[in-house]
BAFI-3210 file (N, C-alpha, C; in Angstrom, 3 decimals, decimal comma, padded with zeros to 6 digits):
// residues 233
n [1|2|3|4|5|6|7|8|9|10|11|12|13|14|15|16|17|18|19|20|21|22|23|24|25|26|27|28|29|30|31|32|33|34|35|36|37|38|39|40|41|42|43|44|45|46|47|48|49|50|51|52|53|54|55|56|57|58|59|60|61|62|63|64|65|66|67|68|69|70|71|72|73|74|75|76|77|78|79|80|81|82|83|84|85|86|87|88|89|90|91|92|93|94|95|96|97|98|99|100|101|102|103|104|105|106|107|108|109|110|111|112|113|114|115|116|117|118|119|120|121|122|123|124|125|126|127|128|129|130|131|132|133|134|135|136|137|138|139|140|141|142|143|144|145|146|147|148|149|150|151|152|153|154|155|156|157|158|159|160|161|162|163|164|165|166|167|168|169|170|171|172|173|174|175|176|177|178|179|180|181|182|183|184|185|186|187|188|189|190|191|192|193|194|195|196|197|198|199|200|201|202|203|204|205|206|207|208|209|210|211|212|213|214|215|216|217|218|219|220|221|222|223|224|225|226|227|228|229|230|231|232|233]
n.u [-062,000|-063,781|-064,724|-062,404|-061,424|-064,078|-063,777|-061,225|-061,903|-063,942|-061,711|-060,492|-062,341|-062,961|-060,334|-060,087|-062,608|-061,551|-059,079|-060,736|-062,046|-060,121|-058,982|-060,684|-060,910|-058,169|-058,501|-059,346|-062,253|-065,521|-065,667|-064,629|-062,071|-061,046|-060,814|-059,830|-059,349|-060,436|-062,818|-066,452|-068,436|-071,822|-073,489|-073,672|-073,294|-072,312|-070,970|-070,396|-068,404|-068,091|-067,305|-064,272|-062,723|-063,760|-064,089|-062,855|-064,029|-066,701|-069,944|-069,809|-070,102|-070,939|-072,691|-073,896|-075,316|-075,501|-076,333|-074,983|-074,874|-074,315|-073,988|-072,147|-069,498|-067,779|-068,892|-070,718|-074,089|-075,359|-076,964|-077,885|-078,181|-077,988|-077,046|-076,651|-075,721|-074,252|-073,506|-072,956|-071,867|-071,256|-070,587|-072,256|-070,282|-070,690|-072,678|-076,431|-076,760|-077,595|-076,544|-074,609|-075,647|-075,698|-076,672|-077,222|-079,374|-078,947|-080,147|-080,162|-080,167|-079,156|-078,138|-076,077|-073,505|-070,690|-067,636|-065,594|-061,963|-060,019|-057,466|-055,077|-051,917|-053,355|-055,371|-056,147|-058,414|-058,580|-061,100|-063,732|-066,708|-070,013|-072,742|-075,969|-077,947|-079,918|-080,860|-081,655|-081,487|-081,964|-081,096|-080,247|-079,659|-079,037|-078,516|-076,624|-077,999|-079,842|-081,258|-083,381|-085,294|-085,661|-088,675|-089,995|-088,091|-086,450|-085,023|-083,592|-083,460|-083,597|-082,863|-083,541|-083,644|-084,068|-083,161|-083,535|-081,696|-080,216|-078,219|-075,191|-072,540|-069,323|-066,546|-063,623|-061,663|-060,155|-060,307|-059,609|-059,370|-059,680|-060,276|-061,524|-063,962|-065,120|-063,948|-062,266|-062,795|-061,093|-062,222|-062,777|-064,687|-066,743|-068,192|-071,418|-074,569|-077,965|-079,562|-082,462|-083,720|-085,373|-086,217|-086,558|-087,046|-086,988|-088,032|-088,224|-090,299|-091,425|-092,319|-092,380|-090,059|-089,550|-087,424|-086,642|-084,240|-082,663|-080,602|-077,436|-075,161|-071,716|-069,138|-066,907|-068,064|-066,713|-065,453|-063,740|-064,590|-064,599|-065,083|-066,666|-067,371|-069,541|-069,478|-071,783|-072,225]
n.v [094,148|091,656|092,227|092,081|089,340|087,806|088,965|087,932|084,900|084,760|084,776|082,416|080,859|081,007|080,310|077,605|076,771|076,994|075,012|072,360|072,222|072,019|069,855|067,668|067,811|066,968|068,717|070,832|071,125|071,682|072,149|070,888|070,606|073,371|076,426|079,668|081,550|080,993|079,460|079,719|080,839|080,599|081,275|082,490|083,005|085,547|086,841|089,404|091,671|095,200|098,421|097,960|099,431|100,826|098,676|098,559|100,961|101,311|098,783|097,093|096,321|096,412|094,382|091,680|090,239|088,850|088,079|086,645|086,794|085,510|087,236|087,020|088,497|088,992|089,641|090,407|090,414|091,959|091,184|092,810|092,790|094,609|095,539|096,869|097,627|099,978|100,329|102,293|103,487|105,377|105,151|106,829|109,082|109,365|109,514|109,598|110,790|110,116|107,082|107,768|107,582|105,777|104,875|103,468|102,172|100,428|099,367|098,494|097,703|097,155|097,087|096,267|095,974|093,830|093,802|091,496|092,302|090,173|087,863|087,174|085,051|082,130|082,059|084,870|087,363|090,221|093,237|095,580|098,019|099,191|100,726|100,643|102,228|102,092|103,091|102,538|104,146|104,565|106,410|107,452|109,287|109,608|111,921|112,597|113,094|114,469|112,104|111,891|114,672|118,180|119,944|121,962|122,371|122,323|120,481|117,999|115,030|112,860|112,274|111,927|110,221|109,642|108,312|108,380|107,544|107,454|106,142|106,568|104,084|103,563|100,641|099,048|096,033|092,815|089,687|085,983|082,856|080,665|078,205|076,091|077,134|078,653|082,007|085,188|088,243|091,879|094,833|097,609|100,979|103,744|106,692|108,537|110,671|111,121|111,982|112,181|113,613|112,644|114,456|113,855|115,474|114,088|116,040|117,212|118,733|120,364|120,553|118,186|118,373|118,859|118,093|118,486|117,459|117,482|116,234|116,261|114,547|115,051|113,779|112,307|109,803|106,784|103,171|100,120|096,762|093,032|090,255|086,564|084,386|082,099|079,692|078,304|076,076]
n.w [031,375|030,910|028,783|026,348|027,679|025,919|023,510|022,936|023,551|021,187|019,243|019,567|018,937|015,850|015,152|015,989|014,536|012,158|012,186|012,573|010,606|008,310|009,166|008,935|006,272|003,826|001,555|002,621|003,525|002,956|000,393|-001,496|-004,545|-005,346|-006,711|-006,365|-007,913|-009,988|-009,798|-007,944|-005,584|-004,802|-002,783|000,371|004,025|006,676|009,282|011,383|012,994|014,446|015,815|016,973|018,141|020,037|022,234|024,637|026,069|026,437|026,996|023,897|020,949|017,556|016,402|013,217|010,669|007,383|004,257|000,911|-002,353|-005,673|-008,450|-010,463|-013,163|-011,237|-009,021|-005,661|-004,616|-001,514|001,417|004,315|008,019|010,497|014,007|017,622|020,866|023,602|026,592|029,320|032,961|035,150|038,603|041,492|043,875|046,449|049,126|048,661|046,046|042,759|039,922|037,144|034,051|030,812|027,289|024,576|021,453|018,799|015,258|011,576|007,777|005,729|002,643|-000,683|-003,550|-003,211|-005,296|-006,644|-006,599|-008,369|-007,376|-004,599|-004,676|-003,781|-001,800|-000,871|-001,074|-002,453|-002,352|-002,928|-002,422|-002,226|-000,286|000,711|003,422|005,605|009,167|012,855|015,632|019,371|022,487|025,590|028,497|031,843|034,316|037,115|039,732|043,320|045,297|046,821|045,679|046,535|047,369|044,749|043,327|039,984|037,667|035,417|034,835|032,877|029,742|026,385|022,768|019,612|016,419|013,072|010,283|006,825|004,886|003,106|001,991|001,613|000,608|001,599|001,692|002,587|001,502|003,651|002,555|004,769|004,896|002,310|002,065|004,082|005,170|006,677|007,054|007,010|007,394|006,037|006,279|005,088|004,604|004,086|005,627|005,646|008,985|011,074|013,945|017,253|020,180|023,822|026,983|030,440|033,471|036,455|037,898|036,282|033,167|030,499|027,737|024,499|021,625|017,778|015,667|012,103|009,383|006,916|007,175|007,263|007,898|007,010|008,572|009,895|009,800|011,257|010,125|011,067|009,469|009,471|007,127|005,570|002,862|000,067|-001,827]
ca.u [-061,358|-064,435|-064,570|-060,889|-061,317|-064,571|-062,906|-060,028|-062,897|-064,443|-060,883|-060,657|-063,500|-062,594|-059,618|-060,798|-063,203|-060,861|-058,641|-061,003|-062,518|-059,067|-058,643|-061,727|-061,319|-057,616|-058,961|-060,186|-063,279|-066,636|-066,321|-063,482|-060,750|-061,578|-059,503|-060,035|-059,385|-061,348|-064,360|-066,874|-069,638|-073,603|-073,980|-072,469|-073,588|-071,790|-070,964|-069,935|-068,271|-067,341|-066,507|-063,130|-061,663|-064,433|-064,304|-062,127|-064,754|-068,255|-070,067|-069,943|-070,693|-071,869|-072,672|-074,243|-075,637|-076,023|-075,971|-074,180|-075,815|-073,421|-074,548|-071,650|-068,850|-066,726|-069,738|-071,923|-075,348|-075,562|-077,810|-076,859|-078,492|-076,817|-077,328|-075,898|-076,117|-073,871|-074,127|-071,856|-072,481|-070,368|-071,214|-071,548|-068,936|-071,127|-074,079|-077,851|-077,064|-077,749|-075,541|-074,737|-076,435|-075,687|-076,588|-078,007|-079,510|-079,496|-080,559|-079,786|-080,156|-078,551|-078,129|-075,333|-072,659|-068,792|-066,896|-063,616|-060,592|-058,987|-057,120|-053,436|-052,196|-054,184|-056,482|-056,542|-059,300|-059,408|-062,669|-064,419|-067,947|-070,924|-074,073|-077,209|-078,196|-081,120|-080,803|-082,396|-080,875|-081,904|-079,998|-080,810|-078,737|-079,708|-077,644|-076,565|-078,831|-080,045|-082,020|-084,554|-085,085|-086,184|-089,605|-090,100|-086,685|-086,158|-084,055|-083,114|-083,832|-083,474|-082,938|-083,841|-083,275|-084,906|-082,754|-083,705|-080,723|-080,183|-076,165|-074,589|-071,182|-068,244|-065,600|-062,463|-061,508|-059,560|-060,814|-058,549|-059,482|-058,515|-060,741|-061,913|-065,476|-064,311|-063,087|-062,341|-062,174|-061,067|-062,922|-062,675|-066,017|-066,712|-069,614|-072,174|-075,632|-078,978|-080,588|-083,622|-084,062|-086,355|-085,679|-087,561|-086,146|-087,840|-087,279|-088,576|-090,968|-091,456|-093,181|-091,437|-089,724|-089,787|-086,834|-086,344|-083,431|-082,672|-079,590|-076,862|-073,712|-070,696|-068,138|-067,398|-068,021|-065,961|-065,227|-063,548|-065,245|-064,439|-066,435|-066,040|-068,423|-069,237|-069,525|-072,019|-072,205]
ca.v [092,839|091,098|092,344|091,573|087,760|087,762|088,985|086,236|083,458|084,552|085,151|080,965|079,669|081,253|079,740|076,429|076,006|076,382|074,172|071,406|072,339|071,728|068,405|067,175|067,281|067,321|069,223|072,239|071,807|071,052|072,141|069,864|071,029|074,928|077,365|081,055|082,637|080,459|079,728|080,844|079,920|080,794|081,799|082,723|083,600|086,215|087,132|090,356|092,610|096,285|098,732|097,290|101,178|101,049|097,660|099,409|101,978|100,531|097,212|097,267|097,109|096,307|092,886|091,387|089,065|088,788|087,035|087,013|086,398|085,579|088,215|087,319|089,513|089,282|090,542|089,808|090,960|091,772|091,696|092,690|092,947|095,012|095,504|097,070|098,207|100,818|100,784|102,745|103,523|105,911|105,087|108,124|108,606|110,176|109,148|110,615|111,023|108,511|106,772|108,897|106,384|106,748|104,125|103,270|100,442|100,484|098,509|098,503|096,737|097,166|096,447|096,961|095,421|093,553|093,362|090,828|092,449|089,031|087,168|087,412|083,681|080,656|082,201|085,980|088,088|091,987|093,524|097,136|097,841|099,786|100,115|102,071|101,653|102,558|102,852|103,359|104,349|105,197|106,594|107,888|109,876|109,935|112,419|113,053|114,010|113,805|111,098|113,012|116,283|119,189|120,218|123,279|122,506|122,002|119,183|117,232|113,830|111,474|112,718|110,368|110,186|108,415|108,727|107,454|107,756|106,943|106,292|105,771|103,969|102,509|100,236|098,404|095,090|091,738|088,109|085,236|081,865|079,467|077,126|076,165|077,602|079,689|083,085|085,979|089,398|092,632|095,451|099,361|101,260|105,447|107,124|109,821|110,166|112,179|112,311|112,922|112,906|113,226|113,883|114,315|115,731|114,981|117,315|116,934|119,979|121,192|120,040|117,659|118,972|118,011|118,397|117,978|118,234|116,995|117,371|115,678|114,110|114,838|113,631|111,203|108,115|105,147|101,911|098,358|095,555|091,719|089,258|085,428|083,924|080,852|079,846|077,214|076,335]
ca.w [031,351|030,700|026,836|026,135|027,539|025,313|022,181|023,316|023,376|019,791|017,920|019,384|018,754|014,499|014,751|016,238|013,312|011,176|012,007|012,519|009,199|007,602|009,512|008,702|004,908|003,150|000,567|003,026|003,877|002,247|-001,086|-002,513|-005,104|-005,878|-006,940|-005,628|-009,117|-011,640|-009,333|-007,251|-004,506|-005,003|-001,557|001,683|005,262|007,133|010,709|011,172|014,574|014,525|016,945|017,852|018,539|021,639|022,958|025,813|026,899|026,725|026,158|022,572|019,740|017,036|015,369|011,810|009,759|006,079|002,906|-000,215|-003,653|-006,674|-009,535|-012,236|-013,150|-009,902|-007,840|-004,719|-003,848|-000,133|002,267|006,380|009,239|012,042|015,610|018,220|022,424|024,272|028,134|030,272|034,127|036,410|040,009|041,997|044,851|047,715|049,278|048,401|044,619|041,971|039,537|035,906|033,388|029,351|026,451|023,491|020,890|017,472|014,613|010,776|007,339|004,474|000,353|-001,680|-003,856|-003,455|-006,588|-005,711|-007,104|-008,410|-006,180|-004,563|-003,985|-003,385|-000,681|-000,565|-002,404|-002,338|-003,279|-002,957|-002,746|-001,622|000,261|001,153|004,936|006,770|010,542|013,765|016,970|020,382|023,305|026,672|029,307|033,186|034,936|038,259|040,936|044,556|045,091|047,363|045,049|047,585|046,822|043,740|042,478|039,003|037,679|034,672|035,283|032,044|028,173|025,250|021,625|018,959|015,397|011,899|009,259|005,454|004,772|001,664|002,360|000,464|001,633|001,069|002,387|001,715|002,138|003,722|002,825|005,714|004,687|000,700|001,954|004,928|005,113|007,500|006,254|007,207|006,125|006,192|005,647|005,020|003,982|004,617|005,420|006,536|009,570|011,700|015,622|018,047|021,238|024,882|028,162|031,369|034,147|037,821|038,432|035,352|032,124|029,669|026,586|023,429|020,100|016,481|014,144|010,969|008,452|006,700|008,515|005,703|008,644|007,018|009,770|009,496|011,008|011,230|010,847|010,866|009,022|008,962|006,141|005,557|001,425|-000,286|-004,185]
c.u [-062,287|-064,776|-063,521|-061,428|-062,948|-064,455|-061,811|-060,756|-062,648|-063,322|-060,489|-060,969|-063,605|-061,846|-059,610|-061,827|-063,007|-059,908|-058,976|-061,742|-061,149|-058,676|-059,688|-061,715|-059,344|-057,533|-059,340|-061,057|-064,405|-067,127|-065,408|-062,493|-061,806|-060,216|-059,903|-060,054|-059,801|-062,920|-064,953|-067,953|-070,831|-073,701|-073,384|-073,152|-072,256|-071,993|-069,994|-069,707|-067,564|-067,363|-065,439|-062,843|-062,539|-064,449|-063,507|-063,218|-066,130|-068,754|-071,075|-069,964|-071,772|-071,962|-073,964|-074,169|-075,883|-075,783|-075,226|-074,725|-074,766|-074,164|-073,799|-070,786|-067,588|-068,185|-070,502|-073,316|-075,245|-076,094|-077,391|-077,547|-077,909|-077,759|-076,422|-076,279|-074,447|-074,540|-073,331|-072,805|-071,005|-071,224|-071,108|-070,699|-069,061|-072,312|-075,255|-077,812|-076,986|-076,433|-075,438|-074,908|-075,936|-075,558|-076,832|-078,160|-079,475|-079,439|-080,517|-079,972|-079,836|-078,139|-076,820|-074,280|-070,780|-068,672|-065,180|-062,772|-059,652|-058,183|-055,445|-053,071|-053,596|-055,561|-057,006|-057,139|-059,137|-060,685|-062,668|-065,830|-068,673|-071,936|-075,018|-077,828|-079,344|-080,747|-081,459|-081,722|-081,627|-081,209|-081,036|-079,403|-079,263|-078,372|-077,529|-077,376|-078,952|-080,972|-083,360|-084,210|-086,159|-087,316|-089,739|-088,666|-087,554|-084,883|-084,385|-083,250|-083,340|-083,785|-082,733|-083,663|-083,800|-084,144|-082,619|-082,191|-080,828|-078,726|-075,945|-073,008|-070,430|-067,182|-064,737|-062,008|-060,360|-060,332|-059,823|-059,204|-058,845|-058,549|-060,989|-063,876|-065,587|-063,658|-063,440|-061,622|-062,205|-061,359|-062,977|-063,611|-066,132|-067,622|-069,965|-072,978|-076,634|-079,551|-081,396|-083,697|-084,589|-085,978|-086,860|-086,438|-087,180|-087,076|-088,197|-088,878|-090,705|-092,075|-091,799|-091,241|-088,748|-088,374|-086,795|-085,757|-083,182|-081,330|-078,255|-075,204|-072,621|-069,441|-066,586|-067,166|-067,260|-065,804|-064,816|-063,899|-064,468|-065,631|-066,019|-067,642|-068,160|-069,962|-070,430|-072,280|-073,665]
c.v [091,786|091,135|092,186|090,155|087,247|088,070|087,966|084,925|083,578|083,942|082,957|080,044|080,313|080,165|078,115|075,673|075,745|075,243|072,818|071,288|071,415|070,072|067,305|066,451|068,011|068,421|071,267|072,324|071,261|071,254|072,051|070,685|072,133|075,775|078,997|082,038|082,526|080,386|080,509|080,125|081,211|081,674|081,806|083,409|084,452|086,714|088,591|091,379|094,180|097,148|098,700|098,440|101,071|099,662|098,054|099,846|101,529|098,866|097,379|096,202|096,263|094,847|092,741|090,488|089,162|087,692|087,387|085,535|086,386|085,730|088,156|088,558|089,695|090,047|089,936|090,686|090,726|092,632|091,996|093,183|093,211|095,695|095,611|097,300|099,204|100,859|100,932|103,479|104,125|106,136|105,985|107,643|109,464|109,690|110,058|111,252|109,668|108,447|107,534|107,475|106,398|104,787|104,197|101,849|101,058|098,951|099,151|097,724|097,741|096,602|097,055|095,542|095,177|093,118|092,557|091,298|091,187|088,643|087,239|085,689|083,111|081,325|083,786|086,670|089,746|092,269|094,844|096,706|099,649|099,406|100,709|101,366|102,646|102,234|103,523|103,172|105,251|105,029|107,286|108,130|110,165|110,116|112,243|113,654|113,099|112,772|111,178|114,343|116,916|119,466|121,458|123,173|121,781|121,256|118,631|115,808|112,509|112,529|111,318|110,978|109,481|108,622|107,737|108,257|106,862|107,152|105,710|105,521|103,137|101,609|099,199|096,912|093,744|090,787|087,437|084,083|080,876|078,081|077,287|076,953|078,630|081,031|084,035|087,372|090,536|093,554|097,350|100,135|103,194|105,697|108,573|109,990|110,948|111,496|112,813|112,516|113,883|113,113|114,345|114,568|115,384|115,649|117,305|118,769|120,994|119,919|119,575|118,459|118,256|118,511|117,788|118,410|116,808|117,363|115,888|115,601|113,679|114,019|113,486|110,125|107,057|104,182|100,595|097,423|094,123|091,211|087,747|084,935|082,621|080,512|078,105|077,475|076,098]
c.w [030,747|028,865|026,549|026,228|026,202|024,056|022,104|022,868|021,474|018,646|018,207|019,060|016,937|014,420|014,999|015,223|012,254|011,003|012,376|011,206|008,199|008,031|009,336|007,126|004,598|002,328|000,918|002,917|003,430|001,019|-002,040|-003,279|-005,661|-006,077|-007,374|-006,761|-010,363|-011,028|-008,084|-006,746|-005,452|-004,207|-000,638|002,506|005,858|008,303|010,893|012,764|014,000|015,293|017,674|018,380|020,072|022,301|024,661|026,707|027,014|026,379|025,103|022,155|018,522|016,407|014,070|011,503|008,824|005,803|002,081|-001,423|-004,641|-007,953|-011,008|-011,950|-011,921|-008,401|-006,849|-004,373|-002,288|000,446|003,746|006,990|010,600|013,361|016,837|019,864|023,220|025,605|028,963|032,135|034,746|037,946|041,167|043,457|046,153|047,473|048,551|046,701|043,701|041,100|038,016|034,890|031,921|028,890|025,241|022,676|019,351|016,422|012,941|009,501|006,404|003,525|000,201|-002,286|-003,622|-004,873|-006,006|-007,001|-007,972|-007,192|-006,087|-004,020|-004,333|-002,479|-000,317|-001,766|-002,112|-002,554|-002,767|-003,065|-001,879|-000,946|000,631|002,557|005,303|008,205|011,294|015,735|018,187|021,678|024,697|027,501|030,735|034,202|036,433|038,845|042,088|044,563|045,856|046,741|045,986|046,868|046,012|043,549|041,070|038,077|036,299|035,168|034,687|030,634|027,244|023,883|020,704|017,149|014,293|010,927|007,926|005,294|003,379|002,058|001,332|001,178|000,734|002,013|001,372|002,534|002,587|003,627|003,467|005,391|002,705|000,860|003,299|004,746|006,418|006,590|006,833|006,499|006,853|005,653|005,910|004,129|004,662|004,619|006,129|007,735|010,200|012,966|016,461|019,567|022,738|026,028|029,368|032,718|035,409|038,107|037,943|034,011|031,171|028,759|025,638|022,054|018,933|015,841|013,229|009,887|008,481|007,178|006,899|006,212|008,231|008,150|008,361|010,705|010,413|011,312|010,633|010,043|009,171|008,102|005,917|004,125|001,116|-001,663|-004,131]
res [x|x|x|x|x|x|x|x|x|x|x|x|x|x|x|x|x|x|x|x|x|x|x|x|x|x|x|x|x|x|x|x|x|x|x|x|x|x|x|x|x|x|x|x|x|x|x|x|x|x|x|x|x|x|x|x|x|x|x|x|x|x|x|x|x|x|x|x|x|x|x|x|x|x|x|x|x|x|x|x|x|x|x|x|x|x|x|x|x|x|x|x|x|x|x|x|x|x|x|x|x|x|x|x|x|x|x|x|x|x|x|x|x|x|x|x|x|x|x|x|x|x|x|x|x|x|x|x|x|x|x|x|x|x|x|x|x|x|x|x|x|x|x|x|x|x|x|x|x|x|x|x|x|x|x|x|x|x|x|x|x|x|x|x|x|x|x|x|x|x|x|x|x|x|x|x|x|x|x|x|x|x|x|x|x|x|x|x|x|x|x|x|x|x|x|x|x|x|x|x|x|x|x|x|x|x|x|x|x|x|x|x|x|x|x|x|x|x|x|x|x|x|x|x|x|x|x|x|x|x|x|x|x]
***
């Protein structure tokens, strides 16, 4: 309930800036009479959420920040900075055992190019693009057990994770200008990408243990994101 009314707030506090953006200036905004299919901004900040498919099951996901560089041609240079946390908790349901634990964090940056499609109307852009991502994720899992372990047992305790990746992704999206320097865009992203992870187990009366694999993820992963950007000349 608490992520629902917090997705409720955000999608308010969008639409709230837009429409004091729009009431502010006739014109839409702060960068006077433009027109979506002759010109074009410099630069642009970007706010970025994805995960929506899990906002249900954990407290997700993921969020972002970039830029956007105007390269000529219909194109943007972009930069993004992503960041994420996963933290779920099943509370056990009998005394003398603990609670079953599971998360993770990760962190992200990525390059690549949007090309805008031309424009439909006054305010909507298509585009396509790519991007090459580096990421780093770790996770941890702390199972079920007693909470006094009998002495010379052997037990599972807490497993960890530590995983670097290289992704090459592509993606499809449209812009909506609400504002003349404003937009919110929906965006559809798929790719594929190597990696490497390390992992540790420890284990209550018995010696830790240690893994490593490595190898490319063809899946392909995808995901929905939002963006709202904000555009200066």
């Amino acid at each position: 309930m608490k992520r629902l009314v917090a997705l409720a707030l955000a999608v308010a506090v969008i639409g709230l800036t837009g429409v004091a953006a729009a009431e502010n200036d006739d014109e839409c905004g702060c960068c006077g009479e433009f027109n979506m299919c002759e010109d074009t901004f410099e630069k642009g900040l970007e706010f970025g959420f994805s995960g929506l498919s899990n906002i249900g099951v954990n407290v997700v996901k993921k969020g972002s920040i970039g830029i956007k560089k105007w390269m000529g041609n219909d194109n943007y240079g972009i930069l993004r900075f992503g960041f994420g946390m996963t933290s779920d908790t099943d509370e056990a349901t009998q005394d003398g055992v603990t609670d079953y634990k599971v998360g993770s964090t990760e962190f992200d940056v990525a390059v690549g190019v949007q090309h805008n499609m031309g424009c439909c109307g006054n305010c909507l852009v298509p585009y396509v693009g790519g991007l090459v991502k580096v990421d780093r994720t770790s996770s941890y899992t702390e199972p079920t057990v007693q909470e006094n372990i009998p002495a010379g047992s052997i037990v599972t305790t807490k497993t960890t994770s530590s995983t670097l990746g290289l992704d090459l992704m592509c993606f499809v999206g449209g812009e909506w200008f609400f504002t003349k320097c404003m937009s919110l865009s929906g965006e559809y992203t798929f790719g594929f990408g190597r990696s490497s992870t390390k992992g540790e187990t420890e284990i209550h009366g018995a010696d830790n243990t240690e893994s490593k694999s490595s190898g490319w993820d063809f899946g392909p992963f995808k995901t929905a994101n939002v963006r709202l950007t904000m555009y200066f000349e």
